[in-house]
KOLTI-673935 format. One record per residue (C-alpha): residue number from 1; residue in one letter; x, y, z. Coordinates in steps of 0.25 Angstrom, whole numbers, plus 5000, padded with zeros to 4 digits. Example, Ala and Ser with C-alpha at 12.3 -4.5 7.8 and 13.67 -1.06 7.14 Angstrom:
BEGIN
NUMI   resi   resn     xx     yy     zz
NUMI      1      A   5049   4982   5031
NUMI      2      S   5055   4996   5029
//
This chain:
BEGIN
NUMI   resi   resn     xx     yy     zz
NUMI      1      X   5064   5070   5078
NUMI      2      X   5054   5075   5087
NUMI      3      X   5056   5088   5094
NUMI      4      X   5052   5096   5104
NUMI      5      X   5045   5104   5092
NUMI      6      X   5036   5093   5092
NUMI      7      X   5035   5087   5106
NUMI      8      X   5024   5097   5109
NUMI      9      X   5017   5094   5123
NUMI     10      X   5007   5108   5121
NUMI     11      X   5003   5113   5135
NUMI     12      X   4995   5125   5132
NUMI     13      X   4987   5125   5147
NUMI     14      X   4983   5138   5144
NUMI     15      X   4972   5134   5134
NUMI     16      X   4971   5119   5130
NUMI     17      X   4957   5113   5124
NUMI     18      X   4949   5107   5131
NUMI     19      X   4949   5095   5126
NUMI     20      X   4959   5086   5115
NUMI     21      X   4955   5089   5101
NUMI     22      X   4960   5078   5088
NUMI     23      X   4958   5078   5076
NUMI     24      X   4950   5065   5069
NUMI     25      X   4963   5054   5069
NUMI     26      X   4969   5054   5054
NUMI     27      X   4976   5040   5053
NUMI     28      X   4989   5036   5043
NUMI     29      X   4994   5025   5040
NUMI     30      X   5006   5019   5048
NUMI     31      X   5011   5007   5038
NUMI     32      X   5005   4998   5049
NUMI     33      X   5001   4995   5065
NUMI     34      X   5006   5006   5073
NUMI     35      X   5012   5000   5085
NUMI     36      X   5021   5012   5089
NUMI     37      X   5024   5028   5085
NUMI     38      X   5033   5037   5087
NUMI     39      X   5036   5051   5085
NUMI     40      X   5048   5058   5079
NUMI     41      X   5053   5068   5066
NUMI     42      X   5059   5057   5057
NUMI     43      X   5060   5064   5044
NUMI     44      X   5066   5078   5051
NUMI     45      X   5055   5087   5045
NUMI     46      X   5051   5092   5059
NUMI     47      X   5037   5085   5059
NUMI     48      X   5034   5073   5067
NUMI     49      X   5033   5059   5062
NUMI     50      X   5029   5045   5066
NUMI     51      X   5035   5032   5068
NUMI     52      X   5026   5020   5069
NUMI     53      X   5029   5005   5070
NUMI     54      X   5020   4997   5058
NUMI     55      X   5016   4985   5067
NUMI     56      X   5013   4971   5060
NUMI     57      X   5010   4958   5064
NUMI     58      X   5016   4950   5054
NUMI     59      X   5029   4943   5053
NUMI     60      X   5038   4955   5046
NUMI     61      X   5045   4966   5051
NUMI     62      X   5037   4979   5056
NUMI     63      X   5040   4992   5052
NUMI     64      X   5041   5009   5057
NUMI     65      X   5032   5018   5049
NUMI     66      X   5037   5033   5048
NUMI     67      X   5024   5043   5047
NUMI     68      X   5030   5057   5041
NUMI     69      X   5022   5068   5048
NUMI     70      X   5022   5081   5041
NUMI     71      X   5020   5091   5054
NUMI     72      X   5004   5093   5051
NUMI     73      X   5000   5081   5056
NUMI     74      X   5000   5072   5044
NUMI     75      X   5009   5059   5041
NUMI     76      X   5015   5052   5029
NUMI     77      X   5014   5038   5026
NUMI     78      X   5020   5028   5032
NUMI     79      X   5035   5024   5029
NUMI     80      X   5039   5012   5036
NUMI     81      X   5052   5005   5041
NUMI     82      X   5055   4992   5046
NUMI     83      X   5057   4988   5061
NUMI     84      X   5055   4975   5066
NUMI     85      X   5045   4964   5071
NUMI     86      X   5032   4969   5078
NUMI     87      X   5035   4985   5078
NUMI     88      X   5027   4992   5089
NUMI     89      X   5034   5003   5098
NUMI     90      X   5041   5014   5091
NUMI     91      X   5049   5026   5097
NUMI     92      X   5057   5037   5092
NUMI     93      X   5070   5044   5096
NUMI     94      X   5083   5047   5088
NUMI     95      X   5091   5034   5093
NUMI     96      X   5104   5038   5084
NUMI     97      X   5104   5051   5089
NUMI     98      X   5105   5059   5074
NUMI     99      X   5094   5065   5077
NUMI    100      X   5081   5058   5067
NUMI    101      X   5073   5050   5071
NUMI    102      X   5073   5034   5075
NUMI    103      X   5064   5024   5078
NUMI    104      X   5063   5012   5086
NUMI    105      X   5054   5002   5085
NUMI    106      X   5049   4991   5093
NUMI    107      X   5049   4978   5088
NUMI    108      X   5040   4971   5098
NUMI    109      X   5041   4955   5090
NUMI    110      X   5055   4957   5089
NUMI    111      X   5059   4961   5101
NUMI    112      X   5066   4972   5095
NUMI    113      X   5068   4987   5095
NUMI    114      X   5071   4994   5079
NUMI    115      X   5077   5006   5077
NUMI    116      X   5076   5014   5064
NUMI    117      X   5085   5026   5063
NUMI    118      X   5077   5039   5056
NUMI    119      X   5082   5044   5044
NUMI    120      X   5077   5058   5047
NUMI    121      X   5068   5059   5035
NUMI    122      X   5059   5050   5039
NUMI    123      X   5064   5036   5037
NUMI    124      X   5069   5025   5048
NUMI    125      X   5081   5016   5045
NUMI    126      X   5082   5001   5045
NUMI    127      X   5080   4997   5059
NUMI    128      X   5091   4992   5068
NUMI    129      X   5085   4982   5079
NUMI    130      X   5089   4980   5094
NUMI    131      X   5082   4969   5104
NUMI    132      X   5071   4973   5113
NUMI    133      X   5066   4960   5120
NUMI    134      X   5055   4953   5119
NUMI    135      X   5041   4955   5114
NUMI    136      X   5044   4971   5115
NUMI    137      X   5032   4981   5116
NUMI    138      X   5035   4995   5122
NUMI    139      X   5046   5003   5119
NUMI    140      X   5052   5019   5123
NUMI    141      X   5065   5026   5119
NUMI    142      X   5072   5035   5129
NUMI    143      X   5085   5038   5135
NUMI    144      X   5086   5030   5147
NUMI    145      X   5101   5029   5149
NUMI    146      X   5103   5045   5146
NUMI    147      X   5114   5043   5135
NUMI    148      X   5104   5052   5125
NUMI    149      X   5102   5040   5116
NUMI    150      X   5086   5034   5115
NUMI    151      X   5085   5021   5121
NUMI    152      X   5073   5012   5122
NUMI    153      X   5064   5003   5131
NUMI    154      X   5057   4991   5128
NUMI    155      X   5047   4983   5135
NUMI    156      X   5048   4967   5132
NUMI    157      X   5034   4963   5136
NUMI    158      X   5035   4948   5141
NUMI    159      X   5049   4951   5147
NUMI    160      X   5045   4961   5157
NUMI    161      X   5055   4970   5154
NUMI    162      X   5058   4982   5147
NUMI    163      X   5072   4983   5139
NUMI    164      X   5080   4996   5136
NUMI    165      X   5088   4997   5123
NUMI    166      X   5098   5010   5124
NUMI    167      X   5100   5018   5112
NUMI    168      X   5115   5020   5109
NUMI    169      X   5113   5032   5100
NUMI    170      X   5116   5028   5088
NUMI    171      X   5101   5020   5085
NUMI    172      X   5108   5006   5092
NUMI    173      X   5102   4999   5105
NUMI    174      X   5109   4992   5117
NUMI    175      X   5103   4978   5120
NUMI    176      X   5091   4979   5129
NUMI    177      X   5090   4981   5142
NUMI    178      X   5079   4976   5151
NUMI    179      X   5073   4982   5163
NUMI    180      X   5060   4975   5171
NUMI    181      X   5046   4979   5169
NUMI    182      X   5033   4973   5171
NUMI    183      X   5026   4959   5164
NUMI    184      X   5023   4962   5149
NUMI    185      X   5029   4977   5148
NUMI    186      X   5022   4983   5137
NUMI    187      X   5024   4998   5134
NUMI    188      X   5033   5008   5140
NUMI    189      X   5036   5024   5144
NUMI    190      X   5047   5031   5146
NUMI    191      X   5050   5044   5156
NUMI    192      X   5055   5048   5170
NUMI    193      X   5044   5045   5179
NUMI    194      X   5055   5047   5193
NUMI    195      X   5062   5060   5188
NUMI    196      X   5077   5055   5189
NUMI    197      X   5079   5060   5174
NUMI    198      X   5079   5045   5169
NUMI    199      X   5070   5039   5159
NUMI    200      X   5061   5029   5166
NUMI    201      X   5051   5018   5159
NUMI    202      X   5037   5014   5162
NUMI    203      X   5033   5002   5157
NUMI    204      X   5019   4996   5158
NUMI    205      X   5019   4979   5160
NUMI    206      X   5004   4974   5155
NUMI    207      X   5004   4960   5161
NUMI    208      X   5004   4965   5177
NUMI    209      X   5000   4981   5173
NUMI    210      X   5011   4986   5178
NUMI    211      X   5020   4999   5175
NUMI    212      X   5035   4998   5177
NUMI    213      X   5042   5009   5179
NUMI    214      X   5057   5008   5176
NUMI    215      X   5064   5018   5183
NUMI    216      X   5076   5024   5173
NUMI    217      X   5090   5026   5179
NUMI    218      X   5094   5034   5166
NUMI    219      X   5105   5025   5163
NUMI    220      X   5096   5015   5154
NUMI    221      X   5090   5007   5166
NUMI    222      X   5078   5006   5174
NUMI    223      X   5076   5001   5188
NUMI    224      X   5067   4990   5191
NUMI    225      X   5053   4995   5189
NUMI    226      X   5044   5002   5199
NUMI    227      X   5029   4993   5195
NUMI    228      X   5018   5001   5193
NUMI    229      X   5006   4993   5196
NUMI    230      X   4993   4997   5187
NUMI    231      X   4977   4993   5193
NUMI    232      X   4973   4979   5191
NUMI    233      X   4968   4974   5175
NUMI    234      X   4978   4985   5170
NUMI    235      X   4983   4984   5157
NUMI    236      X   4994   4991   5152
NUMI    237      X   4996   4996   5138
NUMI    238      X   5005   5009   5138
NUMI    239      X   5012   5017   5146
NUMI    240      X   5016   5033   5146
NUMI    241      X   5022   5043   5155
NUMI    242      X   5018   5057   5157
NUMI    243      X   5015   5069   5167
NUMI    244      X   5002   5068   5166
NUMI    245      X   5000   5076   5179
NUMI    246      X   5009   5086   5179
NUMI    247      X   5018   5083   5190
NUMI    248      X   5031   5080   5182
NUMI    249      X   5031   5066   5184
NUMI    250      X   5029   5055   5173
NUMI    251      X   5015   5048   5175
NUMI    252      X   5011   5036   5169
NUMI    253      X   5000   5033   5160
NUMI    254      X   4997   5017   5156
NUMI    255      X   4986   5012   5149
NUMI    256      X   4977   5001   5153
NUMI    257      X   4971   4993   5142
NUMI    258      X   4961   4985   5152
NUMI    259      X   4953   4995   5154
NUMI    260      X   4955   5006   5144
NUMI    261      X   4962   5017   5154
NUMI    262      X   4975   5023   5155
NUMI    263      X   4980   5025   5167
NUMI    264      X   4989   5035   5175
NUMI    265      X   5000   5035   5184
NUMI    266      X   5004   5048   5190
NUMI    267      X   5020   5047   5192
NUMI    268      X   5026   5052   5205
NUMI    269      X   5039   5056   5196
NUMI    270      X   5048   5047   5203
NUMI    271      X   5044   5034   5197
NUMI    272      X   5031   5030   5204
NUMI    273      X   5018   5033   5201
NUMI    274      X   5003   5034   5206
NUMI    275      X   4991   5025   5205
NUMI    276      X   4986   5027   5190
NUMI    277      X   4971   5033   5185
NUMI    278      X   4965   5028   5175
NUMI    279      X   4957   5035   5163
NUMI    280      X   4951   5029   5152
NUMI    281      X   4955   5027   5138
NUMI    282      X   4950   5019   5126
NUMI    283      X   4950   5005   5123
NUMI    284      X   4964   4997   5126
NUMI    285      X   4971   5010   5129
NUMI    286      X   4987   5007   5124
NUMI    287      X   4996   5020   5121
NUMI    288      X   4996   5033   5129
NUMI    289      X   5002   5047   5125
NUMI    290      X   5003   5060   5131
NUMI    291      X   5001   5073   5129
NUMI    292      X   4995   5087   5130
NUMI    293      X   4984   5085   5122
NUMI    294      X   4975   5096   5123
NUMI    295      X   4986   5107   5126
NUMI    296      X   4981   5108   5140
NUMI    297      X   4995   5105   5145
NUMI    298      X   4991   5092   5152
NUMI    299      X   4996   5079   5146
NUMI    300      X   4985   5070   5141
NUMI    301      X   4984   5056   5137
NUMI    302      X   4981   5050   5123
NUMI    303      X   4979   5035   5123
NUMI    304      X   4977   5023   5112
NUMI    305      X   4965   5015   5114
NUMI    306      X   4968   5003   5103
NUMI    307      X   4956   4997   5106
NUMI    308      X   4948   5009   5101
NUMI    309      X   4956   5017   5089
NUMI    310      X   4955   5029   5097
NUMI    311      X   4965   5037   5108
NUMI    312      X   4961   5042   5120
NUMI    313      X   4964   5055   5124
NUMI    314      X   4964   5058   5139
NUMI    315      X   4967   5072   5143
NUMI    316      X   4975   5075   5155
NUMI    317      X   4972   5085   5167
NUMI    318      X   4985   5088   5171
NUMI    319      X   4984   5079   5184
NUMI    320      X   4984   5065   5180
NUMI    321      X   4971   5064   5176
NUMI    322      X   4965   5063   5162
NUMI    323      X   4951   5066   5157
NUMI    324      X   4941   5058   5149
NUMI    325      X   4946   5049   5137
NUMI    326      X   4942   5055   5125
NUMI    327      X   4945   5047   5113
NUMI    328      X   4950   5049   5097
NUMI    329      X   4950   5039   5087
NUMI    330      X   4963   5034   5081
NUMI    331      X   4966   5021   5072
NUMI    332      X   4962   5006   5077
NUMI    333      X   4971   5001   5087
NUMI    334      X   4978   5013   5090
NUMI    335      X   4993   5009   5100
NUMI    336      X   5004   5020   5098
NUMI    337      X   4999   5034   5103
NUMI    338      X   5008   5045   5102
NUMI    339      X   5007   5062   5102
NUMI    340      X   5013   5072   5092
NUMI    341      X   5012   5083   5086
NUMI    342      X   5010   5079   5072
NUMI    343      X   5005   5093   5065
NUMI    344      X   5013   5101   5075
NUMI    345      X   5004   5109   5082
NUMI    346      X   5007   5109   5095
NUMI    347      X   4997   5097   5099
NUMI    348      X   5001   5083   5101
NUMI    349      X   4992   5075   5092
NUMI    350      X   4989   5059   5093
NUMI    351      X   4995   5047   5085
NUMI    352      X   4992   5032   5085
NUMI    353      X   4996   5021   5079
NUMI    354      X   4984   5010   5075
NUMI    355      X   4989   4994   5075
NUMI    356      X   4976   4991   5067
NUMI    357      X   4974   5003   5058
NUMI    358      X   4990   5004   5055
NUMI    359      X   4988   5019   5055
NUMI    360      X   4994   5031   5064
NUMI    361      X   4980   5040   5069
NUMI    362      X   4984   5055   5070
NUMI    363      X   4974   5064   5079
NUMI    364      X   4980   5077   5077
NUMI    365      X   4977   5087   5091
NUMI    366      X   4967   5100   5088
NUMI    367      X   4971   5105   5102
NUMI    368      X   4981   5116   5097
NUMI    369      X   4974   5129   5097
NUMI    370      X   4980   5133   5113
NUMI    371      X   4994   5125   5110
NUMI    372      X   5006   5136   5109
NUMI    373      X   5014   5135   5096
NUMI    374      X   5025   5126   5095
NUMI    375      X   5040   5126   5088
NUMI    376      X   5040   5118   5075
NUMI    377      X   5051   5111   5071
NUMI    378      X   5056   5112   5058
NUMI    379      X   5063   5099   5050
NUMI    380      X   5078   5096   5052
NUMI    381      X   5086   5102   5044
NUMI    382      X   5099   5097   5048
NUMI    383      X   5103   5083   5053
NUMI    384      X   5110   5078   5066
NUMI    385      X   5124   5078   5067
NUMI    386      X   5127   5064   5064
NUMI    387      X   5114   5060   5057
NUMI    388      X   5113   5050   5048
NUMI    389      X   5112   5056   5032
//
C-alpha cells in the first residue's frame, strides 16, 4: 500500500529551481484506453505501482491493468483483470482492511462499481459488483461516515445526483444512497472545505456550470448543496481541491473546457468560496493535479489538455495565483493525471493515461538537487493479522 514513505510533498523554500524541469515523456503500454489511474503498492515490495482501467467500446466486458513499478521509475508490462462494462474511474484503498491493496472500478455502461481484492503480489481477484445508478462518471473513496472503512461517491450523470456506497470492511458495499447535485454531474472531489472534521464533496454539474458543494455531517450524509455558480459559457470538465493559497482552507480548482482555462476558487474554510481567476491551459483542459512541483513549497498545478497530447504545468506563487502555462508533451488524448514518486527521489513526477494511444506517459521530475533526503520504505515482510494467504 502506499505510505507516507512515498506520499512525498517536497517543500524545500530554502532553495527550489526556478523553474519545473522533466524529463522527455517515456510511454508504456497500458493493455488499452486509459480512462482512470490509481496509485498504490500491490505486489508489497515497497515501490509504487499503477492501476488502470483498459476502456473499450465494444460490446464485452473491460478490464484493470496492473503496471509493476520497480522504484526507479520504470514499469512492467501490463497484466490485466476483468471489471465490468465501460471501465473509467479507478481508485485505490485497502477496502477489506488486511492491509493490500484494492481497487474499485467504475463501470460507467453498467451502472456499476467493481471491486477487485489485491492479492499483495501484484495480482486483483475476480470482481464482485455493486449498483451505482445510472450512466456513472465520477467516482472518490473516503471515509464519510467515520467507521474507518473506505467508502465511495458516485456521480449519475442524467439523474442529477450523486450516490454513496459505504464500505463495510470486509470489501462489500451497502445499497446506494443518493444525495442532489447539479444537471449532469460529471466528476468529483473529496475534503473538508468548512473545517468540522467531516469529509465534504465537490461536484462539478456541466449542463448549468455549476459546482455543488455537499457539506458532509461525518455520519455518511450530505446536506442539500451550497451551488457555486461559474461565469457565463463555462464548461466543466473536473474538479480538485487544494490550499493553493496557503491560508488552510481547501480551494477549488475546475477546469473549463470552453475556453481552454482552469479556474480558481479560493475557499473561505467554511464551505463557501470566492469568485474564481482564470489562467490558461491547453486545448480542452480535463484532469487537474496538484503538487509541489519545483520544491519551492508552493502547490502547483498540472493539467491534461486532451485535445493537444500535452500537460500544462502552471506554477503556483503561494497566493492563489499561478504563472504562465508551460506545456510537455504526453500521449494523444491524455484524461487521467496523477502525481508520484516513481523512481523515489523525493520529486513528485507526472503520469497520464491516453484514450487513443492506449499508453501510460511517465515525465519523470529533474527538480531534486535542493529536495532534503527522504525515508525509504522497504517491501513487507510480514502479512496483516487476518490477511488472506
Amino acid at each position: 500500500m502506499m505510505t507516507a514513505a512515498h506520499l512525498v510533498l517536497a517543500s524545500w523554500a530554502m532553495a527550489s529551481c526556478p523553474e519545473a524541469s522533466f524529463a522527455p515523456q517515456v510511454t508504456v503500454p497500458a493493455g488499452g484506453a486509459v480512462e482512470g489511474i490509481a496509485v498504490a503498492d500491490f505486489d508489497g515490495d515497497g515501490h509504487l505501482d499503477l492501476a488502470v482501467t483498459n476502456f473499450n467500446s465494444g460490446g464485452g466486458p473491460n478490464s484493470v491493468a496492473i503496471l509493476l513499478g520497480d522504484g526507479r521509475g520504470a514499469l512492467g508490462a501490463p497484466a490485466r483483470f476483468t471489471a465490468g462494462h465501460g471501465t473509467t474511474r479507478i481508485v485505490s484503498s485497502d477496502f477489506d482492511a488486511d492491509g493490500r491493496a484494492d481497487v474499485a472500478v467504475l463501470n460507467s455502461n453498467d451502472g456499476t462499481v467493481s471491486i477487485l481484492l489485491g492479492d499483495g503480489q501484484g495480482g486483483l481477484g475476480p470482481q464482485t459488483s455493486f449498483a451505482a445508478g445510472g450512466v456513472t462518471i465520477g467516482m472518490v473513496a473516503a471515509d464519510f461516515d467515520g467507521d474507518g472503512n473506505a467508502d465511495l461517491a458516485v456521480t449519475d450523470l442524467f439523474a442529477a445526483r450523486v450516490v454513496v456506497l459505504s464500505g463495510r470492511g470486509d470489501g462489500s458495499f451497502s445499497d446506494p444512497v443518493p444525495f442532489p447535485a447539479g444537471q449532469q454531474p460529471l466528476l468529483i472531489a473529496a475534503g473538508d472545505v468548512d473545517g468540522d472534521g467531516a469529509v465534504d464533496l465537490a461536484v462539478d454539474n456541466v449542463l448549468d456550470a455549476t459546482v455543488s458543494i455537499l457539506l458532509g455531517r461525518g455520519d455518511g450524509r450530505f446536506d442539500a448543496p451550497p451551488v457555486l455558480r461559474l461565469p457565463t459559457g463555462f464548461s466543466p470538465q473536473a474538479v480538485a481541491l487544494s490550499d493553493f493559497d496557503g491560508d488552510g482552507a481547501l480551494d477549488l480548482a475546475v477546469s473549463n473546457a470552453a475556453d481552454n482555462t482552469i479556474a480558481v476558487l479560493p475557499g473561505n474554510g467554511d464551505g463557501s468560496f470566492d469568485l474564481p481567476s482564470s489562467f490558461a491551459a491547453g486545448g480542452f483542459p480535463v484532469f487537474a493535479a496538484a503538487g509541489d512541483l519545483n520544491g519551492d513549497g508552493r502547490l502547483d498545478l498540472v493539467v491534461s489538455d486532451a485535445a493537444d497530447a500535452a500537460v500544462s504545468i502552471l506554477l503556483g506563487r503561494g497566493d492563489g495565483a499561478f504563472g504562465p502555462r508551460s506545456a510537455r508533451g504526453v500521449g494523444t488524448e491524455p484524461i487521467p493525471i496523477v502525481l508520484a514518486d516513481l523512481n523515489e527521489d523525493g520529486a513528485p513526477d507526472i503520469v497520464t493515461g491516453s484514450l487513443a494511444d492506449q499508453t501510460v506517459s511517465l515525465l519523470l521530475n529533474g527538480c531534486v538537487d535542493h529536495r532534503p533526503p527522504i525515508a525509504r520504505a522497504g517491501p513487507r515482510r510480514s502479512k496483516t493479522k487476518g490477511a488472506r494467504p
